[in-house]
N, C-alpha and C positions, 0 to 999 in steps of 0.2 A: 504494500500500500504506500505509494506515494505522495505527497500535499507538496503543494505547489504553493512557493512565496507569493504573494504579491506587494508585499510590501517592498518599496524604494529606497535605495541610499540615497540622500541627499549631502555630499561631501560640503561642510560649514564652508562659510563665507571668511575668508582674509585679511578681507580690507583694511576690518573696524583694526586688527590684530596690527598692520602694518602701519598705519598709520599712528598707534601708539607706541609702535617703533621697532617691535619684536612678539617675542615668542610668549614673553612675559607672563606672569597675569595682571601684573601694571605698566607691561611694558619696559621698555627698558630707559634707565633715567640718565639721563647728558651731563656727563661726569662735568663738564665747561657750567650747567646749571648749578651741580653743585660747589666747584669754586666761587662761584659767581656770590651765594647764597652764605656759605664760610665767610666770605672776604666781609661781606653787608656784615654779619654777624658781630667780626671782630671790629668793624668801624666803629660798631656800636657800644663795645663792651666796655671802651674808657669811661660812657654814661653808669654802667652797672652799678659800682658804689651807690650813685645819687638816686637812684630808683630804688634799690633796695632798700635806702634809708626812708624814701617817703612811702613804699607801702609799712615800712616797720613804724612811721609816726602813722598811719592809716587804722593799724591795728594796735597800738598804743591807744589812740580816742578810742576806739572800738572796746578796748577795754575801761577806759575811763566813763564812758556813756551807762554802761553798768554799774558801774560802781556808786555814778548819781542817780541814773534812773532807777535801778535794780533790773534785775534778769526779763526787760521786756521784753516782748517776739519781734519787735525792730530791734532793738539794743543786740538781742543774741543773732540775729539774721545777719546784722552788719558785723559781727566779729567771726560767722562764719564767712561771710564773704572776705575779709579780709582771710583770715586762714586758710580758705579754698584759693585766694588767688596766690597767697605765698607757695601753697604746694607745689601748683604748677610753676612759678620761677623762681625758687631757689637755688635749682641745680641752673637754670639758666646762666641766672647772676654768681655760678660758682659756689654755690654754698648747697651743694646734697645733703648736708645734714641740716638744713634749717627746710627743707622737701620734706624731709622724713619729719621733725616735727609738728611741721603744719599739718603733717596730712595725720599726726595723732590726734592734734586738735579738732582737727575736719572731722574724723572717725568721732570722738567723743561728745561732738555738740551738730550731726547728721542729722542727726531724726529731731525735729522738729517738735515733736511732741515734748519729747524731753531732755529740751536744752535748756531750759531753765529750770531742771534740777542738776545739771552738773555743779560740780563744786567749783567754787571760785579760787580756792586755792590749787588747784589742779590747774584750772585755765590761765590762771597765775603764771604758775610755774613753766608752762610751755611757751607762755611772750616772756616772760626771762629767760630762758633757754634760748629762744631763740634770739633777743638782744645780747645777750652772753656770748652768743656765734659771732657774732657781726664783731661784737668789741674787742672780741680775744682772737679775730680772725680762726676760730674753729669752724673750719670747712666742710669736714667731712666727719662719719661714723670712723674713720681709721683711725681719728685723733684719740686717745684712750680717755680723756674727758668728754669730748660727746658721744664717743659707743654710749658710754655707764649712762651719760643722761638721757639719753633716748632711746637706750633699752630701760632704763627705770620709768621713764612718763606713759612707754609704749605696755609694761606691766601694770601700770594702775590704771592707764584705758581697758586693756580686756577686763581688770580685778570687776571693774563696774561693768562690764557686759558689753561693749562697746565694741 
């Protein structure tokens, strides 16, 4: 007993593939784009001190605003925002260990419901940690004073569930 196909190959289209430049699945990227992209980068990074200083006065008020308002849903919104935006540019501005603490701060004041019960002395401790980086130039988790502190802030966010 024999059954007869009917179904057709239809060999994919190339086009879209060649025109993204390769074989890829993003294509292939212009090694000249990313010099291009490095260089812009590094023009930039003489400004880094001075941005990293004003989102750290940013989340400075951010904790200040707390401390007169008390833990309102603006007051903790805006010290998550400032926190959510240090994570993403610490490592930017050269400083991965001040990523890594923002993002404990981000983890432990997340959920919305219950950011104004986190302790203030914890949320404390992570914008001095973090000004502490910036003063004492500790950079990184390699430095053996910011491993300990940001493996200890990173244990008493999960201790509280976070």
């Amino acid at each position: 007993m024999s059954q007869q196909n009917s179904g057709q190959t239809i060999p994919p289209n190339s086009a879209l593939r060649q025109r993204l430049g390769g074989s890829g699945r993003l294509g292939a990227i212009d090694p000249a784009a990313i010099a291009k992209a490095e260089a812009a980068l590094k023009s930039l990074s003489s400004n880094f001190a001075q941005w990293l200083a004003d989102e750290i006065t940013k989340l400075e008020a951010a904790r200040q605003a707390i401390r007169v308002e008390g833990a309102t849903a603006e007051a903790m919104d805006s010290l998550y925002l400032r926190a959510h935006d240090l994570k993403g540019l610490g490592t930017t501005y050269g400083y991965p260990l001040i990523t890594r603490v923002a993002s404990s701060l981000s983890r432990m004041i997340d959920d919305k419901d219950k950011r104004a019960a986190a302790p203030l002395e914890l949320i404390d401790a992570h914008i001095d940690a973090i000004k502490a980086a910036v003063r004492d130039e500790i950079k990184s988790e390699e430095h053996p004073v910011g491993r300990v502190l940001v493996e200890e802030l990173e244990r008493r966010v999960r201790a509280m569930g976070a």
